[in-house]
N, C-alpha and C positions, 0 to 999 in steps of 0.2 A: 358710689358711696352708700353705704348703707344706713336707713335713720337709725338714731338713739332712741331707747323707749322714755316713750310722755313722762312729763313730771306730773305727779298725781294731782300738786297743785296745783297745776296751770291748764287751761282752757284747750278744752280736745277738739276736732273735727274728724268727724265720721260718717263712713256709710252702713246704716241701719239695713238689717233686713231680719225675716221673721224665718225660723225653724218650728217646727214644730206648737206653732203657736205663741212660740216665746219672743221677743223682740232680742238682736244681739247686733254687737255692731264693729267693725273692725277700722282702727283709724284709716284714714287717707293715705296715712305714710306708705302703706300697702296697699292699697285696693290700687287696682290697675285698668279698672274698668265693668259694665254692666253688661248682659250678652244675654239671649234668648237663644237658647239650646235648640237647631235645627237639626242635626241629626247626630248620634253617640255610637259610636265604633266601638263594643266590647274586648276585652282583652282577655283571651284564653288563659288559665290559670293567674288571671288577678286575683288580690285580695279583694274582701268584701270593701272595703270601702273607696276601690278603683274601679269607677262604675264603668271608665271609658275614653276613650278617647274623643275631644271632637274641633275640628276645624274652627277654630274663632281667629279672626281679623288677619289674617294673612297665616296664625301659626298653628301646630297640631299643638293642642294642651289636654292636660289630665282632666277628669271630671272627679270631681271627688265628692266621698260623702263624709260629714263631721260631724252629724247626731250621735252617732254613738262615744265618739271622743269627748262629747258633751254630755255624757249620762240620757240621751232621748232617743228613742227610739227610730232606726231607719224610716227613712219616708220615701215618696217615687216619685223617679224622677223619668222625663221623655222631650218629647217634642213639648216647646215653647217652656221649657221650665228655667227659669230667671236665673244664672249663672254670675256670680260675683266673682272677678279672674282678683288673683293676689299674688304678690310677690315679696320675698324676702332673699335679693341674693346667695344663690345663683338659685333659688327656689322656684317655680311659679304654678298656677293648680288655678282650675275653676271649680267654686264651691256652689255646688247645687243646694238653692233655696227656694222656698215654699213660697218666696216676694222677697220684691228689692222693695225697702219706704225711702231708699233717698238718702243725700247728706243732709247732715244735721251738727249743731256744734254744743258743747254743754261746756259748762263754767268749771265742771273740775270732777273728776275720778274718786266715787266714794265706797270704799270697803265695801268686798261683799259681807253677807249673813252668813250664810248655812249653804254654801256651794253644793248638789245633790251628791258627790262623793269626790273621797281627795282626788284621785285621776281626773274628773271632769276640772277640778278648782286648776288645775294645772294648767288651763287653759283660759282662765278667765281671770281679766285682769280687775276687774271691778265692776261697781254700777254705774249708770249715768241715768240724771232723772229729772224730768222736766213734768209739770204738774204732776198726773197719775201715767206717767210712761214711761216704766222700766226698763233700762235696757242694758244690758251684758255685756261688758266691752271684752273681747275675743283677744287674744295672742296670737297675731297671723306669724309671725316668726317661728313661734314655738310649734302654732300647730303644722304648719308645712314641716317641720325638721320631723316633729313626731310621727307622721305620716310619710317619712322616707326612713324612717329608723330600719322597718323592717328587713326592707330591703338594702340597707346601708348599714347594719349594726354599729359599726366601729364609728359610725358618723354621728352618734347620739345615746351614750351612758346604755342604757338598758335595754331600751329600744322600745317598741310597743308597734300592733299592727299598723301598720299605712306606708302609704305611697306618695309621693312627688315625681315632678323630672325638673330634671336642671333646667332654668330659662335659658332660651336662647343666647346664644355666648358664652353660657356657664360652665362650669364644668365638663 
């Protein structure tokens, strides 16, 4: 079963981690796990944001990158780089980040301001904000779909660069 997305009013649980400097966070409903990138299998004419392939916990999964689906700039990624795996039926992808800070839970889901452009807002579902620690709450449904659009056109309205592979069982 696949979850429904959060009600804005009611109390989130998330795992936090940092892009490019920025804190952002994707709820629980998706996150599937935390991983330390041991070694990245390239894939011959992937798109840029398909850095690779690599062995995590028994399965071969995508490495992917999402700064740029987020208006920020590519960053690098290698050995020991902090891997967030996500899943969205039959979707699943590890999202190379710059650090994992951990679950964290906040009281409620509030509008964002000024998203840095409409494509990046596409993926961001709000803020969450505990003293002065802002954090970005992410569309991991949306952004796996959008990151398999490429390659799937017919599977997602217009499509835009990126990659996914089906979780295991899926499709």
């Amino acid at each position: 079963m696949t979850p429904t997305p959060a009600d804005p009013a009611s109390p989130v649980r998330v795992c936090r981690f940092v892009l490019a400097g920025e804190a952002f966070a994707i709820d629980v409903r998706w996150a599937r796990g935390v991983a330390v990138l041991e070694e990245l299998t390239r894939v011959p004419g992937a798109p840029p944001h398909l850095l690779g392939v690599a062995h995590i916990r028994g399965q071969i999964l995508p490495v992917v990158e999402i700064r740029p689906l987020l208006g920020l700039a590519p960053g690098t990624t290698g050995e020991g780089t902090r891997l967030l795996v996500v899943e969205a039926a039959p979707l699943q992808a590890a999202i190379a980040t710059d650090r994992v800070l951990g679950l964290a839970s906040f009281e409620e889901v509030q509008p964002l301001a000024d998203p840095p452009s409409r494509h990046a807002a596409a993926f961001r579902r709000g803020l969450l904000s505990r003293g002065d620690e802002p954090t970005t709450l992410l569309d991991a449904p949306g952004i796996l779909a959008a990151l398999r659009a490429s390659v799937h056109p017919s599977d997602a309205g217009d499509g835009i660069e990126g990659m996914a592979i089906p979780a295991p069982g899926g499709e």
